[in-house]
C-alpha positions as CSV (number, residue, x, y, z in Angstrom):
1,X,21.6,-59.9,-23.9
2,X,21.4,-59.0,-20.3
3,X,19.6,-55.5,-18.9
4,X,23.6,-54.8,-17.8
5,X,24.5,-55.4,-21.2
6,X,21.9,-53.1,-22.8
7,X,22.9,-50.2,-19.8
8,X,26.3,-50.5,-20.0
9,X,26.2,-50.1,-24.2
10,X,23.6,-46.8,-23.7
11,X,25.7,-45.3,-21.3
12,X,29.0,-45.8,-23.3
13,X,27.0,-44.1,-25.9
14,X,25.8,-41.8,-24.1
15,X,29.5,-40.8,-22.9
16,X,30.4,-41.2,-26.6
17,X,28.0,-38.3,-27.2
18,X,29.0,-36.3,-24.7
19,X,32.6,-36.4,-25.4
20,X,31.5,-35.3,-29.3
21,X,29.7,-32.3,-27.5
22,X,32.6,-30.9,-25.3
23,X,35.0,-31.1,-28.0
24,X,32.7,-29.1,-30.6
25,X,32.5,-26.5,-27.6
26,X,36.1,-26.6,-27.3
27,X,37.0,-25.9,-30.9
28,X,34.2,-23.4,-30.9
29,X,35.8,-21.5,-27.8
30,X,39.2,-21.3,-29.7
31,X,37.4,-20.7,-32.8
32,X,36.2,-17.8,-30.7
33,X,39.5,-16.8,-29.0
34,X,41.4,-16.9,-31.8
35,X,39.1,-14.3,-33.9
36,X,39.2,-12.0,-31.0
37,X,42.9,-11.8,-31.2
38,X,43.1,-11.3,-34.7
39,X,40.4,-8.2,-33.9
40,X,42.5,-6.9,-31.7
41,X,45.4,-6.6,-33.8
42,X,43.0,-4.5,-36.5
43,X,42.0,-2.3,-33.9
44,X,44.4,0.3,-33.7
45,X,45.3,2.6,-30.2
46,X,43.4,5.4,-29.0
47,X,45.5,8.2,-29.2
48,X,44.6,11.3,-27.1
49,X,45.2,14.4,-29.1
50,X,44.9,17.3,-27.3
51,X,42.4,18.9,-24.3
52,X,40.8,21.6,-26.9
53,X,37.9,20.8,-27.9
54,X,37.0,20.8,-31.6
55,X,35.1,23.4,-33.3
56,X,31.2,22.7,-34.0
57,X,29.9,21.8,-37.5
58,X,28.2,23.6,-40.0
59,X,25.3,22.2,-39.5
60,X,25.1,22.6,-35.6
61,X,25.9,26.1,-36.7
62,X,23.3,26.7,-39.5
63,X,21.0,24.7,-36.7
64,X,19.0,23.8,-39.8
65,X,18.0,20.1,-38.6
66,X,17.2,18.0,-40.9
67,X,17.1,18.9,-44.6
68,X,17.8,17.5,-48.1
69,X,21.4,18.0,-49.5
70,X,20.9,20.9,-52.0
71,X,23.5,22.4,-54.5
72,X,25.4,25.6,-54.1
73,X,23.0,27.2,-56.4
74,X,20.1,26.4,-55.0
75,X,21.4,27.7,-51.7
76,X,21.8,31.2,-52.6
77,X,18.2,32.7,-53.6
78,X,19.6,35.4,-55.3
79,X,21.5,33.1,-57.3
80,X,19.2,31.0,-57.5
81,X,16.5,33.8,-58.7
82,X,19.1,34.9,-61.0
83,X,19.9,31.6,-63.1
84,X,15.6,31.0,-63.5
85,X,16.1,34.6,-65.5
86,X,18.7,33.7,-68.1
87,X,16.7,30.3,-68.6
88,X,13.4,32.8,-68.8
89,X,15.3,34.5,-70.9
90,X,16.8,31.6,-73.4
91,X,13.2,30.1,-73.4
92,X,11.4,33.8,-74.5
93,X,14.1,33.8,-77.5
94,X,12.5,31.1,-79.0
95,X,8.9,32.5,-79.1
96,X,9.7,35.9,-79.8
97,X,12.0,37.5,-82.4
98,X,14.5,40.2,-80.5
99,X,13.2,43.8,-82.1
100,X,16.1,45.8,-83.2
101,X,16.1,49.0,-81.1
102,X,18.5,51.8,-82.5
103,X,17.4,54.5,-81.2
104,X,17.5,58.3,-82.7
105,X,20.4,59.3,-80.1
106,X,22.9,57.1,-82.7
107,X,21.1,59.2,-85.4
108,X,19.3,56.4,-87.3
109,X,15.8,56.1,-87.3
110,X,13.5,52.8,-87.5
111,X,14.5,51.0,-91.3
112,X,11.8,49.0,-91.5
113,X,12.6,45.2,-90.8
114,X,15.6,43.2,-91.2
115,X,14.5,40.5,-93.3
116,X,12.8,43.1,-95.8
117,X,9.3,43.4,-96.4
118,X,8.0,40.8,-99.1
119,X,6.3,42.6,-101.6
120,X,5.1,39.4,-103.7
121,X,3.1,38.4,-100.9
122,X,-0.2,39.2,-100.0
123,X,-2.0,38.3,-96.7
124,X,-4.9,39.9,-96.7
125,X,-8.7,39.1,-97.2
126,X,-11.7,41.1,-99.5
127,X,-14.4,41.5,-97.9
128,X,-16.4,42.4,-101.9
């Protein structure tokens, strides 16, 4: 084998691999093109409405920045205040027994308690 030979066989390779190279970019190109058509068709028209402009948010309103999402309950502090009393409430029914308060203006007096008074038991101590 010759020198020539030898350069003549690299530089058909070498054209070989360039060919291989323009052709990827080629495909890739219209690989390319064809996506951004197929975008375009997803992308729909800007319509313009109209010239007035649109009414600001609550938040740019409230101009509270930035806070956590609360609910409506928690919003409203008397509300708020309000539902923390009935669970007060519900929680104290369960420690304490409700007294039953009939006053004298409906004419009856105190009867002693409503489960009776037990007279067969005895809770207290001598001290003899």
């Amino acid at each position: 084998m010759s020198n020539d030979e030898c350069y003549s066989e690299a530089s058909d390779a070498e054209d070989l691999v360039e060919q291989e190279l323009r052709r990827r970019a080629e495909k890739k190109q219209q690989k390319m093109q064809h996506l951004q058509e197929r975008a375009q068709a997803y992308i729909p028209p800007v319509v313009e409405e109209s010239v007035a402009r649109r009414d600001a948010g609550y938040k740019i309103m409230k101009n509270k920045g930035l806070i956590r999402r609360r609910k409506k309950e928690s919003r409203n502090s008397r509300v708020n205040y309000r539902s923390k009393y009935e669970k007060a409430v519900m929680r104290r029914k369960g420690q304490v027994q409700d007294s039953i308060r009939e006053g004298t203006s409906s004419g009856v007096g105190y009867a002693g308690e409503e489960g009776g008074i037990r007279t067969h038991i005895k809770k207290s101590t001598r001290l003899s």
